[in-house]
C-alpha positions as CSV (number, residue, x, y, z in Angstrom):
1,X,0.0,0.0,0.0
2,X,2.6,2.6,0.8
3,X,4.0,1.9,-2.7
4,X,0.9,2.0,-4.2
5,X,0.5,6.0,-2.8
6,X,2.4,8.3,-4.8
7,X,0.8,6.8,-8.1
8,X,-2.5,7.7,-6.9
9,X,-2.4,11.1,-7.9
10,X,-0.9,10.2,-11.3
11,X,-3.8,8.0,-11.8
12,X,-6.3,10.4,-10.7
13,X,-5.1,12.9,-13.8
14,X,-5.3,10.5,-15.9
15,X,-7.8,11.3,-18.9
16,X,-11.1,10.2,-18.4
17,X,-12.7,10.3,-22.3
18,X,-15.8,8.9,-20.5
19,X,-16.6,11.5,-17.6
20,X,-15.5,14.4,-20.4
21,X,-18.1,13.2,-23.0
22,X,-20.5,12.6,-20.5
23,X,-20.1,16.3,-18.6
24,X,-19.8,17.7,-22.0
25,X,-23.6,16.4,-23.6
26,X,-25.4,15.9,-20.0
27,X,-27.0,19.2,-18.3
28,X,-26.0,21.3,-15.7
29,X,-26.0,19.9,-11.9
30,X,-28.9,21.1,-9.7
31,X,-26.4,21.2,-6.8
32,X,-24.5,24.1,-8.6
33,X,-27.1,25.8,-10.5
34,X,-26.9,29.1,-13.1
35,X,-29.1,30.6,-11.4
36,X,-30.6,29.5,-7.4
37,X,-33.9,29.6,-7.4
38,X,-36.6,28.0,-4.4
39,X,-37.8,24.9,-4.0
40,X,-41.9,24.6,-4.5
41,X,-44.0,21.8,-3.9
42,X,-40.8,19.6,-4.2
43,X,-39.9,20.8,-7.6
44,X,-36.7,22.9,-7.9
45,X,-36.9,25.6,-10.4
46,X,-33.0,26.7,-10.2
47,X,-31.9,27.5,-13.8
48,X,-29.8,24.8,-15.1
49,X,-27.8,25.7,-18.6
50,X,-30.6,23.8,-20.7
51,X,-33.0,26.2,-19.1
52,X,-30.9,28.5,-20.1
53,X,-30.8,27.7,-23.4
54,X,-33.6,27.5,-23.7
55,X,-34.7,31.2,-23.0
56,X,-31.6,32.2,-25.2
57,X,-33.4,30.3,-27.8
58,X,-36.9,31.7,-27.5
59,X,-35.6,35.1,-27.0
60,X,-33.4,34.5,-30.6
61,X,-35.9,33.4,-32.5
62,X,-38.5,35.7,-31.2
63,X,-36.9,39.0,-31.8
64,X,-35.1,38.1,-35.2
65,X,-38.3,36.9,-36.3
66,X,-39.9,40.2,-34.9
67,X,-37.9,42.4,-36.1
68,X,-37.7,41.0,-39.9
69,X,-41.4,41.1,-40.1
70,X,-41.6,44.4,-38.5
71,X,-39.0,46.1,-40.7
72,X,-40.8,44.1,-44.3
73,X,-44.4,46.0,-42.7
74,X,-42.5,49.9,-42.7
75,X,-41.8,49.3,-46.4
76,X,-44.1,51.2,-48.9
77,X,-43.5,48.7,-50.9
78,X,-44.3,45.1,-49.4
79,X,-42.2,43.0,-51.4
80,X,-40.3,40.1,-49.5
81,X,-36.6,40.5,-50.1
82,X,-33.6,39.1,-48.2
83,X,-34.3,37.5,-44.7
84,X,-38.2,37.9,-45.2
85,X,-37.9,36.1,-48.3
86,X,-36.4,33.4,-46.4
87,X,-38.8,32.9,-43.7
88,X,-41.4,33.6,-46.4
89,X,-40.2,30.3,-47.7
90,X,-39.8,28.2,-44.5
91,X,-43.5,29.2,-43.9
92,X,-44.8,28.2,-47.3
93,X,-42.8,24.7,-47.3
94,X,-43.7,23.7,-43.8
95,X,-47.6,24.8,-44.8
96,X,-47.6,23.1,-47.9
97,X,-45.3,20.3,-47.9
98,X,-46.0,19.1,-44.0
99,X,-49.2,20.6,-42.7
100,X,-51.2,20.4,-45.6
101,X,-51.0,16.8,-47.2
102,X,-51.6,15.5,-43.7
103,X,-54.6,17.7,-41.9
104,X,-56.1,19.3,-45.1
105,X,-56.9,21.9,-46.7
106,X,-59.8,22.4,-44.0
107,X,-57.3,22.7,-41.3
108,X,-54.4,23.6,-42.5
109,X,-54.0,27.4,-41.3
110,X,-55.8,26.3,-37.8
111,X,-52.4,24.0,-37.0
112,X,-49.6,25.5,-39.3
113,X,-48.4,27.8,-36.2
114,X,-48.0,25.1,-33.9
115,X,-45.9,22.9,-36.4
116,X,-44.2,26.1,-37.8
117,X,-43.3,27.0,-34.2
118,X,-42.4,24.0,-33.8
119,X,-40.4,23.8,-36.8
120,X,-37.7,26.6,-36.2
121,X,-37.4,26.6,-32.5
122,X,-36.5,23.0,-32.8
123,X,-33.8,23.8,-35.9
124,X,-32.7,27.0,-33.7
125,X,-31.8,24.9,-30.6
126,X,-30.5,22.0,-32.6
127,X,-28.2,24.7,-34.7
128,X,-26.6,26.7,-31.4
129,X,-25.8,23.2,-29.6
130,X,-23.4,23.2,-32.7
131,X,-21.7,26.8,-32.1
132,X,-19.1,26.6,-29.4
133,X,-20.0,29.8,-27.8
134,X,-19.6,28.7,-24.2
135,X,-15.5,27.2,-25.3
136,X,-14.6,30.4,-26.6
137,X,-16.2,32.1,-23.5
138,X,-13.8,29.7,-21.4
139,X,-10.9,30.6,-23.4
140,X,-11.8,34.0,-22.9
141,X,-12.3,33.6,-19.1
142,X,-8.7,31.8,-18.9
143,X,-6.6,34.2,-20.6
144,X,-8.6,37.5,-20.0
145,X,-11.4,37.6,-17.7
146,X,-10.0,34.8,-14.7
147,X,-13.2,34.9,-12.8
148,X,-13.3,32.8,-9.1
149,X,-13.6,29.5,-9.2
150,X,-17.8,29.9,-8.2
151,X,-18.5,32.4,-10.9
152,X,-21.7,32.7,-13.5
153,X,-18.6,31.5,-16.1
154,X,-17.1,28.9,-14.4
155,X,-20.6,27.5,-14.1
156,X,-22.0,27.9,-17.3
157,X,-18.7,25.8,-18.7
158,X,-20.3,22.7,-17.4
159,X,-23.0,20.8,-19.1
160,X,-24.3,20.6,-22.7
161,X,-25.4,23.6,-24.8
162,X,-27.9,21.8,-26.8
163,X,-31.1,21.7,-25.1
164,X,-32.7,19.1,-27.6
165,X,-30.7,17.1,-26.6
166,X,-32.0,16.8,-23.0
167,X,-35.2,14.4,-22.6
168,X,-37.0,17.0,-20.3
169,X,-37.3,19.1,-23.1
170,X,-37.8,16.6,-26.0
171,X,-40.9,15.1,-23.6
172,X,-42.1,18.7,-23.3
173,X,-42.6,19.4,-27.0
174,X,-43.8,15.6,-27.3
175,X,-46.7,16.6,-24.4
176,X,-47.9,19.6,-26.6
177,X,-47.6,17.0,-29.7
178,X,-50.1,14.6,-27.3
179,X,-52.5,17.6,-26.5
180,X,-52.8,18.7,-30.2
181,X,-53.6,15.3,-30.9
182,X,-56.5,15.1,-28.8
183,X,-57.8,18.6,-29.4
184,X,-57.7,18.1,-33.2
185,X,-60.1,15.3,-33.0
186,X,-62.1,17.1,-30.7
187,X,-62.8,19.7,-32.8
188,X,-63.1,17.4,-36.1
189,X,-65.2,14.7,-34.4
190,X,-66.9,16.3,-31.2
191,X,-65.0,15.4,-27.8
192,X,-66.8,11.9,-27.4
193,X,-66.8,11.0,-31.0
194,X,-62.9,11.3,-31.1
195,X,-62.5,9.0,-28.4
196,X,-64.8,6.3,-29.8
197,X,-63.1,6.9,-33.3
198,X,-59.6,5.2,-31.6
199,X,-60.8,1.5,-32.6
200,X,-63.3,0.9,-35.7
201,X,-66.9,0.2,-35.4
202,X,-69.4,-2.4,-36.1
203,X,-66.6,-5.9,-34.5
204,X,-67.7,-8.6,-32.6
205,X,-67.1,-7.2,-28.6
206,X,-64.5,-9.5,-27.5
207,X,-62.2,-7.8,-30.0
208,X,-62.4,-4.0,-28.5
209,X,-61.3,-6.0,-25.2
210,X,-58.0,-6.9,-26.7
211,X,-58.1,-3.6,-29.2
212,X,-59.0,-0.6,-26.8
213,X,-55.6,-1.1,-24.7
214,X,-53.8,-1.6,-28.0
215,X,-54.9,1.7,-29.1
216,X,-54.7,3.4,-25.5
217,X,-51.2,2.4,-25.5
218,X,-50.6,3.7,-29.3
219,X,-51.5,6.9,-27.7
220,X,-48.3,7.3,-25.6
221,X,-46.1,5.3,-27.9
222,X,-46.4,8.3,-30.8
223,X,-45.0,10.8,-28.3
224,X,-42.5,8.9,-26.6
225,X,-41.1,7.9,-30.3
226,X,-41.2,11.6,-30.4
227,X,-39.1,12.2,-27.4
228,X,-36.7,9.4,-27.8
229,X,-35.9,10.1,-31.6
230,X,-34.9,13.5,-31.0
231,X,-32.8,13.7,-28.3
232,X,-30.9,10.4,-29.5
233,X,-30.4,11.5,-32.5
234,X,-28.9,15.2,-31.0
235,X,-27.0,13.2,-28.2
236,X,-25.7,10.4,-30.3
237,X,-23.8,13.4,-32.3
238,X,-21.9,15.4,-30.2
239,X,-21.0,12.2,-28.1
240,X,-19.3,10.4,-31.8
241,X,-17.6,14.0,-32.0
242,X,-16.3,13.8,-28.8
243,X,-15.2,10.2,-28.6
244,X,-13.3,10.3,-31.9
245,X,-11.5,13.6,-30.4
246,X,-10.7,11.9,-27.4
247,X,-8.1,9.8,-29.7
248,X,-5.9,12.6,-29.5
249,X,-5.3,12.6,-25.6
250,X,-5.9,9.0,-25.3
251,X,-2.7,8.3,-27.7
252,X,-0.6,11.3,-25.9
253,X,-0.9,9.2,-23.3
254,X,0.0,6.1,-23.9
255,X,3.2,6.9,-25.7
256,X,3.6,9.9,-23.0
257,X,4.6,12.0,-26.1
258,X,2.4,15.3,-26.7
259,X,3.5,14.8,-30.3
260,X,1.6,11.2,-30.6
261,X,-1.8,12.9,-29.9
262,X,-0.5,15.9,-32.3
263,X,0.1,13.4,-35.0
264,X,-3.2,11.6,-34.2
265,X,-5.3,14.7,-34.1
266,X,-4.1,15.9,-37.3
267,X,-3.9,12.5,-39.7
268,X,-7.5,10.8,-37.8
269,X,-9.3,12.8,-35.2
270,X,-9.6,16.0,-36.6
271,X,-10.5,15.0,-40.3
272,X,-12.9,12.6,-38.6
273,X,-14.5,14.9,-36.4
274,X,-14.7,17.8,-38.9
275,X,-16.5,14.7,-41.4
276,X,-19.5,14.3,-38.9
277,X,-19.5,18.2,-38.0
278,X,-20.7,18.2,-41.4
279,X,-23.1,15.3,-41.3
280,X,-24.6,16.9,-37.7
281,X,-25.6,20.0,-39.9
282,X,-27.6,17.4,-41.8
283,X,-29.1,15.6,-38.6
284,X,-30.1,19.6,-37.4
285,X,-31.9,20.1,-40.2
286,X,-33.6,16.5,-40.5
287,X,-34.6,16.2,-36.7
288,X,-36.5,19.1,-36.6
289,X,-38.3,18.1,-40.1
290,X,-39.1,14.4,-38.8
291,X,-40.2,15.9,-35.6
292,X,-42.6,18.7,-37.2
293,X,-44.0,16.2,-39.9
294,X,-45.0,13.3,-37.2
295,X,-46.4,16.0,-36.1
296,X,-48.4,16.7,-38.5
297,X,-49.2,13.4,-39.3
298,X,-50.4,12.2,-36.5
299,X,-52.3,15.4,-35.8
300,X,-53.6,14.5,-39.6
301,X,-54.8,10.6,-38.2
302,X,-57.1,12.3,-35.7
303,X,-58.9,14.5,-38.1
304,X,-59.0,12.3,-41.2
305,X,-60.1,8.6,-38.9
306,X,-58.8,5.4,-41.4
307,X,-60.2,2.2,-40.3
């Protein structure tokens, strides 16, 4: 034991790739929040950096999106040009490529916010989790600011940025999903008539006993495939990015050369990593599709009943 001692700190600095990737795409601890908030009914409501996120988030999209539509209403002229030209466009493909050909023409303006909403806050928060604005506020902290050791900086270093990521938030926007569900057939079908429209009418009895729990449990399944699909997909990324950078300190060490890892960054890691940087730009763009056109279809199955 005595000779075991003095490598015990050694071993201790070792490089953990595990407990790096893991701190890197989980949250924020509760037990060193952003922001300390009380404790109600049980429920803490501290301000972890996903929370975070996602106010930066809302407050983004919300006041670019403001402001474009605002400035394209002072013209004398209304004619969409640059960035209202773009959003013009996001609005007419998710109206008339998802909302549309699912709900119908009938509905189509009364659930085209929800899905557009839907749509770019989804592709907003999937986007920033890609920007390392929180490393080059640590850089900036190290060699210019040097904050204590319990400052809003130090804290905010620690955790993921991308808020999709996090099932919380994924099993929020899947709740919303659930609830649109159920008031789209409501007002289609009547509240009771969307409820009896879940199995089809005119089979023998014994069959609703072994269909009505099939179809109760169908309910949940669409929005937890919902939540799980999205934050895998966002998770699965940055954790591939971060294990295939890892190689670099992982070879450092075991030939105890800085050099090694140099070498390994620049002929593997970083051409790797830089390979499905590019392929996570695809993944933002697609999550937040799939999400919003489940959506949509699903919402579509409770107007338009198929048995």
């Amino acid at each position: 034991m005595m000779f075991q001692e003095p490598h015990a700190p050694e071993a201790a600095e070792k490089f953990n790739a595990g407990k790096v990737i893991i701190e890197h795409v989980s949250n924020s601890g509760h037990e060193h929040p952003l922001i300390k908030l009380p404790t109600i009914a049980g429920i803490d409501f501290s301000v972890t950096k996903h929370v975070l996120m996602l106010w930066l988030v809302a407050a983004f999209v919300f006041m670019v999106i403001t402001w474009i539509v605002r400035r394209y209403l002072r013209q004398e002229r209304p004619i969409p040009s640059g960035l209202m030209n773009g959003l013009e466009a996001t609005v007419e493909f998710v109206r008339d490529t998802i909302v549309q050909p699912n709900v119908g023409r009938k509905w189509v303006n009364t659930w085209t916010p929800l899905i557009l909403t839907f749509f770019i806050f989804i592709l907003c928060a999937n986007a920033v989790g890609l920007i390392p604005v929180f490393e080059v506020l640590g850089l900036l902290d190290r060699w210019v600011l040097h904050t204590g050791a319990d400052s809003f900086v130090k804290h905010v270093m620690h955790g993921g940025s991308t808020a999709t990521s996090n099932f919380n938030v994924t099993a929020a926007l899947a709740t919303v999903t659930f609830g649109a569900i159920i008031v789209a057939g409501s007002k289609a079908h009547g509240f009771v008539k969307h409820w009896t429209n879940l199995v089809p009418h005119g089979m023998a009895w014994p069959i609703y006993i072994l269909l009505i729990p099939i179809e109760i449990m169908g309910m949940f399944v669409r929005p937890f495939a919902l939540t799980m699909r999205l934050a895998a997909n966002m998770t699965g990324g940055h954790i591939a990015i971060l294990a295939i950078l890892s190689f670099v300190f992982l070879f450092a060490e075991m030939f105890g050369r800085a050099i090694a890892g140099v070498g390994v960054g620049m002929l593997v890691s970083v051409p790797l990593a830089v390979s499905i940087s590019g392929l996570e730009i695809i993944v933002v763009l697609v999550q937040a599709y799939v999400f919003t056109l489940l959506t949509a279809v699903f919402i579509g199955m409770a107007i338009h009943v198929h048995h």
